[in-house]
C-alpha positions, -999 to +999 in steps of 0.1 A: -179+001-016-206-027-018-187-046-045-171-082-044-138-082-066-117-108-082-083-105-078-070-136-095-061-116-128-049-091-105-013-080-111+008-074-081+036-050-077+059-048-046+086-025-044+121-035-055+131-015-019+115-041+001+130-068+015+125-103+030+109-095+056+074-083+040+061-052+023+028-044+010+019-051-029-004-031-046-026-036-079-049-019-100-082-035-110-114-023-124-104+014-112-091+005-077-062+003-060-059-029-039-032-035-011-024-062+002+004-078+032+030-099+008+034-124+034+001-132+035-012-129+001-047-154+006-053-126+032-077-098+034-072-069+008-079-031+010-092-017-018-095+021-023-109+044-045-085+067-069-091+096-052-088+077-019-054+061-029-038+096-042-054+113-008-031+089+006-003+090-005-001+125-008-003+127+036+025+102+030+047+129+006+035+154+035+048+138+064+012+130+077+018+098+088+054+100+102+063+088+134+072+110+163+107+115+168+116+095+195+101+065+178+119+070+144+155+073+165+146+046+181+142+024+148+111+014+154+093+032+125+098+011+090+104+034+057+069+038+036+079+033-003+050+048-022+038+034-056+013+055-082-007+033-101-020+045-137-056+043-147 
């Protein structure tokens, strides 16, 4: 994507699961998904593509990205809360 976006009109959302310690927030603007770290929200944003963002989190729903066993009974693996924005 060779496009520069604004994201001062942006509205975030973060999920009401997360807690203190961070999440991610996600928005839509002009048909993209952005994500960004809520601790750092001056930082650096992802942006993705619809199709990109529902490829996503459709491995999430699948178990694509889950940890290996021995890491999640460890409690070293954080819980992924997904969020569908609506174009």
């Amino acid at each position: 994507m060779n496009h520069i976006f604004k994201f001062s009109n942006a509205v975030w959302h973060k999920s009401a699961r997360s807690g203190e310690s961070g999440c991610v927030e996600v928005a839509t603007l002009d048909r993209v998904v952005a994500v960004r770290d809520s601790k750092d929200r001056e930082g650096p944003v992802l942006v993705f593509r619809p199709h990109e963002w529902e490829a996503f989190l459709a491995g999430v729903r699948d178990g694509e990205f889950d940890l290996p066993e021995a890491a999640a009974e460890s409690g070293s693996s954080d819980k992924i809360h997904e969020s569908t924005p609506s174009f």
